[in-house]
PAVOKOL-391519 format. One record per residue (C-alpha): x, y, z. Coordinates in steps of 0.02 Angstrom, whole numbers, padded with zeros to 5 digits, always signed. Example, Ala and Ser with C-alpha at 12.3 -4.5 7.8 and 13.67 -1.06 7.14 Angstrom:
% residues 2
+00615-00225+00390+00684-00053+00357
//
This chain:
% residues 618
+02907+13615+15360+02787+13651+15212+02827+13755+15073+02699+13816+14942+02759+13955+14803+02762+13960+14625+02912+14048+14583+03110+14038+14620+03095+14093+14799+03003+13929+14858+03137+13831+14799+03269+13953+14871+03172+13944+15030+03167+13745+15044+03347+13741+15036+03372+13880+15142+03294+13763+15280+03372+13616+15222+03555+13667+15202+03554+13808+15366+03410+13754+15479+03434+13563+15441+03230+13545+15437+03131+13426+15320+03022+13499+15205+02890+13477+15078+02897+13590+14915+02701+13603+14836+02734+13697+14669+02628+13685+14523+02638+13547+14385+02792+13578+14283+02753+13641+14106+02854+13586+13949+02928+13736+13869+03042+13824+13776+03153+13934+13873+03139+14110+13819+03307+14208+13791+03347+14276+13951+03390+14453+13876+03208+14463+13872+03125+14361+14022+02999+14430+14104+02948+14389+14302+02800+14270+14246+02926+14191+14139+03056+14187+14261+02949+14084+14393+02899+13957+14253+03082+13936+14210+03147+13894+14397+03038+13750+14374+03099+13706+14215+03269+13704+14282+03216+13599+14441+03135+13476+14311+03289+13446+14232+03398+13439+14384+03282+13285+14435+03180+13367+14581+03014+13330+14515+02900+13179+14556+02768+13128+14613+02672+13179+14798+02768+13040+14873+02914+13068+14789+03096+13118+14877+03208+13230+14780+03366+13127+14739+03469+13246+14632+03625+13283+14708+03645+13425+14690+03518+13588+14590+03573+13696+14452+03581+13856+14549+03699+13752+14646+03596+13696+14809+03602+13558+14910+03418+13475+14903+03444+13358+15030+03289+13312+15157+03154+13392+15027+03004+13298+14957+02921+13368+14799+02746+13364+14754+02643+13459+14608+02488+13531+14631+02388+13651+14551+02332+13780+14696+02340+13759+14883+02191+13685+14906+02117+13596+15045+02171+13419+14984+02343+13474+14901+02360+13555+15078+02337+13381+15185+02417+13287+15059+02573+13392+15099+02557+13356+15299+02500+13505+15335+02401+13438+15478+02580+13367+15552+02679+13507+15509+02787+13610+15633+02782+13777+15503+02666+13814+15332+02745+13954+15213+02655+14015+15070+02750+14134+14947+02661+14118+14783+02646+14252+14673+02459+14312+14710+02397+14400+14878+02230+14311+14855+02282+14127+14817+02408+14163+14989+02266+14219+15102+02147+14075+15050+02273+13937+15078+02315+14014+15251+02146+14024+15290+02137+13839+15231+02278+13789+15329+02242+13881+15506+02081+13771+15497+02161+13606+15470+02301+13637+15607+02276+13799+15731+02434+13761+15808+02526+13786+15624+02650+13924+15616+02619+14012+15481+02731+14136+15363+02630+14215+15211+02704+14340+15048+02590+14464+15029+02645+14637+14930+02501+14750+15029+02582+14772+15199+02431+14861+15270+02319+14704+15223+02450+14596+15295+02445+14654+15459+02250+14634+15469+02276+14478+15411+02407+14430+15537+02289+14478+15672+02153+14379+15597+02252+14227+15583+02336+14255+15755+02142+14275+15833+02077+14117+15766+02223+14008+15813+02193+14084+15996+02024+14033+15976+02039+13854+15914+02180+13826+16057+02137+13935+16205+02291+14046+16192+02326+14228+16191+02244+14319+16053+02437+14379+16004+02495+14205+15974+02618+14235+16118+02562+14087+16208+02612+13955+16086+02702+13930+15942+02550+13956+15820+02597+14119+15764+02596+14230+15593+02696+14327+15487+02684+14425+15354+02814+14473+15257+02860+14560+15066+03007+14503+14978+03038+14694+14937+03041+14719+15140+03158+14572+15162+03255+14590+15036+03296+14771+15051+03420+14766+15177+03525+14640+15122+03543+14748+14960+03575+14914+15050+03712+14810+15147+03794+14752+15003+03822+14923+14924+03909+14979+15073+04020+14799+15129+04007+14685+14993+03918+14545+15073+03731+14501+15090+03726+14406+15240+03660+14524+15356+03554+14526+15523+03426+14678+15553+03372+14720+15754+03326+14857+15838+03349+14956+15693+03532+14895+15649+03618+14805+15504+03738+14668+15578+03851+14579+15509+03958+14416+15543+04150+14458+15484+04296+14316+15478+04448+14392+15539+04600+14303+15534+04725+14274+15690+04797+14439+15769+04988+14448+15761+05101+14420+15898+05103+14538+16038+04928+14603+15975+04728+14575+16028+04597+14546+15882+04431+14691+15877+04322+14588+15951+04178+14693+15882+04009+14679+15977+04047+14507+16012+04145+14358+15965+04039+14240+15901+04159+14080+15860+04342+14015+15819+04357+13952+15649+04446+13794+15637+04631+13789+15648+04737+13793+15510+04882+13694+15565+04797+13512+15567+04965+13418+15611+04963+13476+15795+04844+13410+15942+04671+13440+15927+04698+13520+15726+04563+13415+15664+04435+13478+15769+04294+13608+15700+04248+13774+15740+04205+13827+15911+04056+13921+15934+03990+14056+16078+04171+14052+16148+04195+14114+16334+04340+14221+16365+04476+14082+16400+04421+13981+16249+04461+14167+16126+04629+14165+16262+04682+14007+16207+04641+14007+16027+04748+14161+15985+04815+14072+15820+04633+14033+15736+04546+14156+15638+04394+14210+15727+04213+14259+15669+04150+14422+15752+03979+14544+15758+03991+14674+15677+03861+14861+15634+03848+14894+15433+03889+15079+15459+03937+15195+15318+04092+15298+15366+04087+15423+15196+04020+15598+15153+03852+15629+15201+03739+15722+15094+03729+15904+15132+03578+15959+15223+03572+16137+15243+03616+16115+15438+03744+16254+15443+03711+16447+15452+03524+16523+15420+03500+16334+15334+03325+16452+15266+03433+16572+15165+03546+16434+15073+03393+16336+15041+03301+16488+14966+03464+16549+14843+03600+16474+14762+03788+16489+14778+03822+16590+14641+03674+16710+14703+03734+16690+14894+03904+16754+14822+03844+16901+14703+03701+16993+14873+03869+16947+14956+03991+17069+14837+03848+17189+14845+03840+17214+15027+04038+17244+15037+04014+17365+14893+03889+17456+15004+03980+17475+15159+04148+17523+15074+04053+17661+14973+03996+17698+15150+04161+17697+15228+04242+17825+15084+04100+17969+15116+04137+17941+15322+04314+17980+15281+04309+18089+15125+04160+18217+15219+04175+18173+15393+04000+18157+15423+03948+18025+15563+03951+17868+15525+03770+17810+15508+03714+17973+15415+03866+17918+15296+03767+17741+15279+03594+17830+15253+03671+17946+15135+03744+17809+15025+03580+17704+15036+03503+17849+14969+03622+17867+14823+03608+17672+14796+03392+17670+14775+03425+17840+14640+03328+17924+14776+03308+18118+14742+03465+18191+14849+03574+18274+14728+03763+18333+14787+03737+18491+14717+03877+18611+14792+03959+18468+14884+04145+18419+14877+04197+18345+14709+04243+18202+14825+04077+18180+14887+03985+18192+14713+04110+18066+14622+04063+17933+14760+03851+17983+14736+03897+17939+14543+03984+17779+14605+03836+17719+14731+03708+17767+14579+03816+17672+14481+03813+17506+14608+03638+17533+14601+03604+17496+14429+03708+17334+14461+03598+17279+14601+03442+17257+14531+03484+17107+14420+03543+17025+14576+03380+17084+14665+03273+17012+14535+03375+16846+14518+03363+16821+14711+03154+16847+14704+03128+16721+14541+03257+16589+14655+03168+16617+14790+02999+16603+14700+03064+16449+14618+03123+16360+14760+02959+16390+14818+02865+16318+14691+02975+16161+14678+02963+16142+14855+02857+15990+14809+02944+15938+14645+03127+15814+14643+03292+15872+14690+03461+15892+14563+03599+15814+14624+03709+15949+14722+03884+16003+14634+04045+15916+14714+03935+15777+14757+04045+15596+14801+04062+15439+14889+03862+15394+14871+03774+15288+14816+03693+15287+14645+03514+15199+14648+03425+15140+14493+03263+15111+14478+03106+15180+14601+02974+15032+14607+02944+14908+14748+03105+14844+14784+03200+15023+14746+03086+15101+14859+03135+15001+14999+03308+15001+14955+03301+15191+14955+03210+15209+15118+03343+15074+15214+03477+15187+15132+03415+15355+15213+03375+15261+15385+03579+15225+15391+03618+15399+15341+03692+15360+15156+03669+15508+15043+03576+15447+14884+03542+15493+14696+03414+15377+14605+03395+15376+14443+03202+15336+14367+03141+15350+14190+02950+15337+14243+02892+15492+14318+02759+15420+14380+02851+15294+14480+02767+15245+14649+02953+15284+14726+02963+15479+14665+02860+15519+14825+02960+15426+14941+03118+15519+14874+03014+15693+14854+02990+15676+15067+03168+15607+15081+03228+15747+14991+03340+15634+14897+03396+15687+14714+03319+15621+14569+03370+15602+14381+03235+15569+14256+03279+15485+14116+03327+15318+14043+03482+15254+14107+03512+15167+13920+03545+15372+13865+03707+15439+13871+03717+15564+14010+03590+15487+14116+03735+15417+14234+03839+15554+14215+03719+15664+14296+03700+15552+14425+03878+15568+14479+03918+15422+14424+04101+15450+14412+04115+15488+14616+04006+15367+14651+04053+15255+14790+03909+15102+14713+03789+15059+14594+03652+14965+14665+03522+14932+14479+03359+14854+14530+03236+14899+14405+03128+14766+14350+03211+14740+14197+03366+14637+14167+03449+14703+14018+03418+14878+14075+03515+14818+14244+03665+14748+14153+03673+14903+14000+03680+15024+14179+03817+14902+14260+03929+14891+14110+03924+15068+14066+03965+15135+14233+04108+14997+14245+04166+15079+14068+04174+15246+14160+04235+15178+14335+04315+15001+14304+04321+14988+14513+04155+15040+14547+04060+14922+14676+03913+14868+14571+03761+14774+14643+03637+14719+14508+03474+14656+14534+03412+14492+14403+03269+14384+14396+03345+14219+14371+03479+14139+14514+03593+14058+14324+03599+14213+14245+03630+14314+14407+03774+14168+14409+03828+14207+14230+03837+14392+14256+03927+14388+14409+04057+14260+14362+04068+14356+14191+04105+14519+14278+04228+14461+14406+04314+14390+14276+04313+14557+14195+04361+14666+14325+04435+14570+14460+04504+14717+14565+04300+14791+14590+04195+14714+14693+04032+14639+14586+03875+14577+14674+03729+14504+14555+03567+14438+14641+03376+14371+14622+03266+14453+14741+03198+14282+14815+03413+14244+14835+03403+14393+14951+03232+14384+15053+03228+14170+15070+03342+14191+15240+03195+14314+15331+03074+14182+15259+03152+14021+15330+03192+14139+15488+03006+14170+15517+02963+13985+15488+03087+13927+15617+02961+14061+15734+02919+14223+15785+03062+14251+15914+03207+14185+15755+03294+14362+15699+03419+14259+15564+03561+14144+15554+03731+14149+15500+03831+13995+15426+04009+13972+15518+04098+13825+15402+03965+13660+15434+03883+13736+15591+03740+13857+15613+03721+14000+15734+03555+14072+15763+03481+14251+15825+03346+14275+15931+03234+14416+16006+03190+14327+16202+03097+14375+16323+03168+14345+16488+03027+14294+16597+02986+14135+16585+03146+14063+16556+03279+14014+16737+03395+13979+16620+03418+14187+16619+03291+14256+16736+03378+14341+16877+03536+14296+16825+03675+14396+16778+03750+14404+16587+03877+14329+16661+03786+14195+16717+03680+14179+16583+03807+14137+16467+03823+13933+16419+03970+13921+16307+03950+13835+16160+03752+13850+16186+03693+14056+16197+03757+14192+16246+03660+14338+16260+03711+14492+16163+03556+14647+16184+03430+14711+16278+03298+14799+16211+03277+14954+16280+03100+15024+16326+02946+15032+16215+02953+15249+16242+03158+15246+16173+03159+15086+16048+03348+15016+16020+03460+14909+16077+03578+14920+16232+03745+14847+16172+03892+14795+16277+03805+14745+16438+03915+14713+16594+03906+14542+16634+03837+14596+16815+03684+14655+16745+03521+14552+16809+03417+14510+16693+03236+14547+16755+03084+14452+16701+03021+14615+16597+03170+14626+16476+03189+14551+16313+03370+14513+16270+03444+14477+16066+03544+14301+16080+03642+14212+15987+03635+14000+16004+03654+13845+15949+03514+13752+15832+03507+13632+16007+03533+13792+16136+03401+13875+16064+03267+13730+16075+03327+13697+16253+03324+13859+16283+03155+13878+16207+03094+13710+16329+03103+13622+16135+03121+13465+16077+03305+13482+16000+03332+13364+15840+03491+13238+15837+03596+13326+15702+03756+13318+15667+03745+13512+15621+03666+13563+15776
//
């Protein structure tokens, strides 16, 4: 594997396939500059990405092109075993074969700039059309026509498809804000970023320990291994986890903790919508208003009521009558009953009082008209959601995986012009304006019933000043804060834990959160993620069934190899999208499905008709 980037996340996503994927790789970054390291209060990104390499530098990862990295271990803490650094200015042709690019299984280029991404891929699909390629690029329209591009002249150079279906020289294009917004919007609602996204889910591996005596452990959507026994003393103690378990394996491990699949769901309030009676009329008036044309109506029909019983007129002329009296029309009691003239005084009387009402409901009604198009206050009585700051590229993804799983929203933006405002405008989320430094920024957001805080502006001070003032006004608040720099994100989150140990604190670089979808594409098209179980690796995949014996027309039953795959989904059709969990293990698998998997490093390659690797991890 070749890496190219010039900022934290190729050095996040090096180790990403060195400590989960087990993969050598080569990590091109640019020649490290000597240089003072800026305060971090006030580090900007450009800063930021000359730092990691600082840090690297010192850790005693740099060297030569030939050089292998030797430090044991880096200082945001990762293991940089099996990666070989060289410096280079840009990915150029030579800095490109010098790498093995020609060799290499899987090229991904993550620096900074679009342009100096789409020239080195270009570069690279010449040298080796058989090169699997992943590229960073931030315009996700351009992307795609790029994806084709590169996709079309691999299938020319090699005779393939023009899809890249046919081989394993495909492309992909992701963001970081893409990637990593679903591992944020996870961790506002569980805690954890480790997360899988399919078929329009959030998944999520949970350890769960052993179920008591006399009772069976959730298995979830599936069981996906048996952690290690505790008890070491007794036969077979020493032995590791057990992955893919069949059904007598999970029987006869009842006393290990267990690692299950589990949906990121939000079980809380949901914003209200308007979905109840004539949704038009409580959009178009308030409450208070609803209330008050509410009084007015009862005040009508009593009034009519009292001159049915006090004349004995018929009913509806009693209505008309007292409509009449209401709108001042000209229909004086003269000569009637004292009765009947004390309740025209009383209807003239309610008239007067309806026409403030009458003209408050039109200037509403007007107004909610007119704003139609503008941002949304956060409704009154408003708790459990979550409290967004920030609307740029990363909020705006954030805010859109939010709304997809149904978790009501307020963000919180001090730039009106923000390129997110529109994206909450269409969402109808509510919006705040104003600097969250002010006091009573926060508090109009709710901030006080607010079930997280998830900051990701693009500034790190502003970040931490939100985070410690909504701690000050919810000490247990679940707080998710988004920083540039993997050792301060440490600092922060050790500092804060420390602080408040009974809240749950989350503090993470962007590159942190999107390296795993990186690494995942490198590995290939059909690799959804992986989860870490203690030393061992399990991997998801999106397969299609044709193609392969090893499931073709057999049943999920069948299927099944323990301790190799097991197959978990089936994609539904293209006209319903989803995925069909919990499928009978009679079900056939036919050479048109595609099926979500989860396998072994060594499953998956023989699966795959691969050449599996001899690791010890695999």
């Amino acid at each position: 594997m070749v890496v190219c980037g010039d900022d934290g996340l190729a050095h996040r996503l090096a180790a990403e396939l060195t400590g989960v994927y087990g993969e050598q790789v080569t990590l091109v970054v640019p020649a490290s500059e000597r240089s003072v390291r800026p305060p971090v209060v006030v580090r900007a990104r450009s800063a930021s990405a000359l730092l990691d390499r600082v840090v690297t530098a010192a850790a005693g990862l740099t060297g030569n092109g030939g050089a292998t990295a030797t430090a044991p271990v880096t200082a945001s803490g990762e293991p940089p075993g099996g990666i070989r650094l060289m410096e280079a200015a840009e990915p150029g042709e030579s800095a490109l074969a010098e790498a093995g690019v020609e060799r290499a299984d899987a090229l991904a280029l993550v620096y900074d700039d679009d342009e100096t991404n789409i020239r080195a891929a270009l570069t690279a699909r010449r040298l080796n059309p058989r090169l699997r390629l992943v590229l960073r690029l931030y315009n996700r329209r351009l992307g795609q026509h790029i994806e084709e591009l590169l996709d079309q002249a691999a299938a020319l150079a090699t005779g393939g498809p023009a899809d890249g279906t046919g081989f394993d020289a495909s492309t992909t294009v992701l963001s970081d804000a893409d990637t990593a917004a679903p591992a944020l919007a996870a961790t506002a609602l569980t805690g954890t970023s480790k997360v899988l996204q399919t078929g329009g889910l959030l998944l999520r591996a949970v350890e769960r320990p052993p179920a008591g005596p006399g009772a069976s452990a959730d298995p979830g959507l599936a069981t996906l291994a048996l952690l290690s026994p505790t008890d070491t003393s007794g036969p077979g103690g020493d032995q590791g986890p057990t992955l893919l378990p069949d059904a007598a394996a999970v029987r006869e491990g009842a006393g290990r903790a267990t690692v299950v699949l589990e949906q990121v769901s939000y079980a809380g309030p949901a914003l209200p919508d308007g979905r109840g009676v004539m949704p038009w009329f409580a959009s178009l008036f308030s409450r208070r208003l609803r209330w008050s044309l509410a009084g007015m109506v009862a005040c009508v029909v009593a009034l009519a009521v009292a001159l049915w019983l006090v004349t004995g007129i018929h009913p509806l002329r009693a209505f008309y009558l007292t409509l009449l009296d209401l709108f001042a029309i000209d229909d004086p009691a003269i000569g009637e009953s004292v009765g009947r003239q004390i309740l025209q005084l009383l209807s003239g009387f309610a008239g007067l009082l309806l026409l403030p009402v009458l003209l408050a409901a039109v200037l509403e009604a007007l107004g909610t008209f007119r704003t139609t198009s503008s941002l949304r206050k956060p409704p009154r009585g408003l708790g459990g959601h979550v409290v967004l700051l920030g609307l740029g590229k990363i909020g705006t993804r954030v805010l859109t995986r939010l709304r997809e799983l149904n978790i009501p929203v307020v963000c919180v933006e001090s730039d009106p012009e923000a390129r997110g405002l529109a994206t909450a405008r269409r969402l109808r989320v509510p919006v705040v304006l104003g600097d969250v430094t002010q006091e009573g920024v926060l508090e109009a957001a709710k901030i006080h019933r607010a079930h997280a805080l998830l900051a990701v502006t693009s500034v790190d001070t502003t970040n931490l000043e939100a985070v410690l003032y909504a701690r000050a006004v919810r000490p247990d608040l679940r707080v998710v804060l988004r920083l540039y720099d993997d050792d301060f994100a440490t600092a922060v989150y050790r500092t804060l834990r420390a602080a408040h140990p009974g809240a749950s604190t989350r503090s993470r670089s962007v590159s942190h959160l999107a390296a795993p979808a990186f690494a995942g594409a490198m590995m290939g098209r059909q690799i959804l993620g992986a989860f870490p179980v203690e030393r061992r690796v399990l991997l998801f995949a999106a397969v299609d069934v044709g193609g392969h014996p090893q499931l073709e027309g057999r049943t999920v039953g069948q299927a099944f190899r323990a301790g190799s795959w097991r197959v978990l989904a089936r994609e539904e059709s293209t006209d319903a999208p989803g995925l069909v969990w919990d499928l009978p293990d009679t079900y056939v698998l036919q050479s048109s499905d595609r099926v979500v998997l989860a396998a072994t490093r060594r499953g998956l390659a023989e699966l795959l008709g691969r050449r599996g690797r001899d690791r010890a991890g695999a």
